[in-house]
N, C-alpha and C positions, 0 to 999 in steps of 0.2 A: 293814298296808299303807295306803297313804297315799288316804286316800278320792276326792280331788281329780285328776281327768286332763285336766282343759282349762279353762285361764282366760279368760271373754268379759267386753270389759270395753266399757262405752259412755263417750263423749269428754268432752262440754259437760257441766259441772255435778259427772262423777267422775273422769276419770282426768288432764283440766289443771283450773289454778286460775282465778283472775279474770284472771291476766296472760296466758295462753295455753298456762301450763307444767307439764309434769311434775314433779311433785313429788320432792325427792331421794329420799327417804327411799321412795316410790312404785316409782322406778323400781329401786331395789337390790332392792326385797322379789321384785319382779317379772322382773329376773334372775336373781338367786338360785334361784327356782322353773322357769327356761327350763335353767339352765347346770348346777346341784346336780343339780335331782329331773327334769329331762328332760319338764313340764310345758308344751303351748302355751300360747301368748297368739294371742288372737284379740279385734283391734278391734273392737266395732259399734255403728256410728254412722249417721245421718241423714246426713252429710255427704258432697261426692264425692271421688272418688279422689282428686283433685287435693289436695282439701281435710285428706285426712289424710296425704298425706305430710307436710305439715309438722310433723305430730305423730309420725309413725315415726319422723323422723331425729332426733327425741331421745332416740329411744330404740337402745341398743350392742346388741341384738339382732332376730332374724325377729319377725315377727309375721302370721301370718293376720290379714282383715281383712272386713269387709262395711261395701258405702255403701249408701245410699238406704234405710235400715231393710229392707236385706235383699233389694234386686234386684238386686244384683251382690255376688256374692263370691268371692275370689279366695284362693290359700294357696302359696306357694312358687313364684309365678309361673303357677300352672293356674289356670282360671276354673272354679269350681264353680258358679256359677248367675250368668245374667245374662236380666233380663227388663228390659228397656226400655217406655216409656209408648209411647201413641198419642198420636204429636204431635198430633193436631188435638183429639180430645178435650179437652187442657191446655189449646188456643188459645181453646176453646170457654167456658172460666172468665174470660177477660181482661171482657168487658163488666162480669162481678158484681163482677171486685175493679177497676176504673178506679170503678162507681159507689159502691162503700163504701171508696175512699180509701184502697187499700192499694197497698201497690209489689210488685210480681211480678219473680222472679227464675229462672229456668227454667235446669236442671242436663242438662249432660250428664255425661259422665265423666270427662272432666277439663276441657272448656270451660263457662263459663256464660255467661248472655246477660240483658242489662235492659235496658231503653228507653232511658234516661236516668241522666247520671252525676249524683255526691252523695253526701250522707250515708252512705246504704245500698250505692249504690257502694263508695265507701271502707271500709266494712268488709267486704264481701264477698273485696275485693279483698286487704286487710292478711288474713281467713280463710287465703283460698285461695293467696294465696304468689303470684299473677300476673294480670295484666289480664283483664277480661270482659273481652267484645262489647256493643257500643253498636248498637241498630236496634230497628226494629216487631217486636213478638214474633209480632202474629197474620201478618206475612207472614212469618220462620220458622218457625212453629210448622204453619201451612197450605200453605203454597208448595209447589212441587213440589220442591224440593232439603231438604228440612226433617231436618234432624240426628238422629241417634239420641240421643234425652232418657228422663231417668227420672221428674224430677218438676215443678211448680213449685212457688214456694215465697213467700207472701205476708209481709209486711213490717208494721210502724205501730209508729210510736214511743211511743202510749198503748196498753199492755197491758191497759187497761180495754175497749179496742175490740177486742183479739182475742178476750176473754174473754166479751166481748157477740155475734161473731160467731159462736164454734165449734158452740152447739147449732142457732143457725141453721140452718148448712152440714147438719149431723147428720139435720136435720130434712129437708132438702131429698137427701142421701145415702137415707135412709127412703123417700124419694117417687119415688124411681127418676131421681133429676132430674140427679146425677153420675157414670152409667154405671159404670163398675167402678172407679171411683177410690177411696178411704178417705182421710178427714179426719185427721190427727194432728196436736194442736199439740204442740210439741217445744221450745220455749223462749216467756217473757212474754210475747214480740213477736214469734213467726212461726207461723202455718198453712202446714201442708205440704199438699198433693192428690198421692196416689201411688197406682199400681194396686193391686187386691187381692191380694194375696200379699206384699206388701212389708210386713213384720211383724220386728221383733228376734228374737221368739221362734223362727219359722221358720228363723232363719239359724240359730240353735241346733241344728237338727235337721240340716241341711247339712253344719256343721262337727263334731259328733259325729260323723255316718257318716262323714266323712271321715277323721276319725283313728282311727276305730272303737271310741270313749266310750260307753256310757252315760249314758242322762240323768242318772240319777245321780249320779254321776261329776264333773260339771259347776258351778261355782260361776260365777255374773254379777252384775256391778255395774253399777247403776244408779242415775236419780236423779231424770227425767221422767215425765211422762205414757205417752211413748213406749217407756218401758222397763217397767211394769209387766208388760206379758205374758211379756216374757222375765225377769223376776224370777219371776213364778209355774211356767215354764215349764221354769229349770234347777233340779238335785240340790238349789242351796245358792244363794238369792238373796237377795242382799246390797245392802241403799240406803244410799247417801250419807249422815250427817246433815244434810244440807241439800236433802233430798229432798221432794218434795210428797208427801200425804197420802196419796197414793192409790199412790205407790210402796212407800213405809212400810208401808203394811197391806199387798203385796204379797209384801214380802221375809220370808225366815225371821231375817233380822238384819240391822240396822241398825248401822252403823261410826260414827267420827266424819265430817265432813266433808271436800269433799276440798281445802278450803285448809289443814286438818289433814292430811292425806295418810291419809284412810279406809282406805282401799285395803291400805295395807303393814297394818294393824291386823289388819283381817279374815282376811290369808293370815297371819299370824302363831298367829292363832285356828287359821285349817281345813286348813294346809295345813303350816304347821312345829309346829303343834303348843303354841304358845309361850304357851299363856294361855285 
């Protein structure tokens, strides 16, 4: 019997390449196991809902899916868990990152919002497949009409400064000084601030009961920071060759990369058997 009943796969870094895409070779392994072995796929990503459609419709079948590392997720059009931030708490970060220089981008579920367009604009926007919102964050995020958001998400184009930031934050998360938010950096160049509960791994636990898996059962790929607990967390976790260190010691196995298309290797390994 085929060990494997649910494939969770995260976006940036394993399941597109540098160009934004699925890999051929990625996406056949990964039907094959939806349309042959009657296997889910379930997306989980940092990203919003908006932001991974454009990564669905490359792909010729369903896919379950979670954003925000895991405060909304959804499967066959039902919403299995949706936790939303306190907006003002998020409004509450704008002075620390205006004074260490970073650009804040604040998610709702399919809208986003920044201050100011640019650089960071412009890729947000090529992400997510359709225009932000341009205004004051701390009068959305404070106001009396202020949006259902999940997270925000800080920006800087030297990765040496997010990298000088994050135990900062950590240190001050330790001090009670970020209420129930959690630090995750999730790429070079972004710090995310997201409530407690919002975890990869937790969504794992969501989408097993849901199709009623075993942990066991379970194989994730991964390649961030952000993905190490849900590598430790499923049956069979599996990093990127281009994964950081600490993903790496996390997984039970290590693929090629995913501009190699990792991905189809690993299910050829645990799930067809092939090697």
């Amino acid at each position: 019997m085929n060990r494997v009943k649910l494939i969770c796969i995260d976006v940036d870094g394993t399941l597109i390449n540098s160009r934004g895409l699925v890999g051929e070779a990625d996406r056949l392994a990964l039907k094959r196991a939806v349309d042959d072995l009657g296997i889910p796929v379930a997306i989980v990503s940092g990203r919003s809902k908006s932001a991974l459609s454009t990564i669905r419709c490359q792909l010729d079948f369903e896919t379950s899916f979670s954003s925000f590392n895991g405060l909304y997720v959804e499967s066959g059009g039902e919403v299995l868990l949706n936790k939303p931030a306190d907006p003002v708490l998020l409004g509450s970060l704008l002075p620390l990152i205006r004074t260490e220089g970073f650009v804040p981008v604040v998610f709702g579920l399919e809208e986003w919002y920044m201050e100011d367009p640019g650089y960071w604009y412009d890729m947000q926007r090529a992400i997510c497949g359709r225009e932000g919102h341009l205004g004051d964050l701390q009068t959305l995020l404070c106001g009396p009409s202020a949006p259902e958001v999940y997270k925000i998400v800080i920006k800087n184009r030297d990765p040496r400064l997010v990298t000088a930031l994050v135990p900062r934050l950590e240190k001050m998360k330790s001090e009670g000084r970020l209420g129930d938010l959690i630090v995750v950096s999730s790429g070079p160049n972004i710090i995310e601030f997201i409530p407690n509960g919002g975890d990869k791994a937790d969504t794992l636990d969501v989408l097993a009961a849901h199709f009623g898996v075993a942990m066991e059962n379970v194989i994730a790929f991964g390649d961030y920071y952000n993905d190490v607990l849900m590598l430790r967390r499923a049956g069979i976790g599996v990093c990127m060759g281009n994964g950081v260190p600490e993903a790496i010691s996390a997984a039970d196995y290590v693929t090629l990369s995913n501009e190699e298309c990792g991905i189809s290797v690993a299910l050829g390994r645990f799930v067809f058997g092939e090697g």
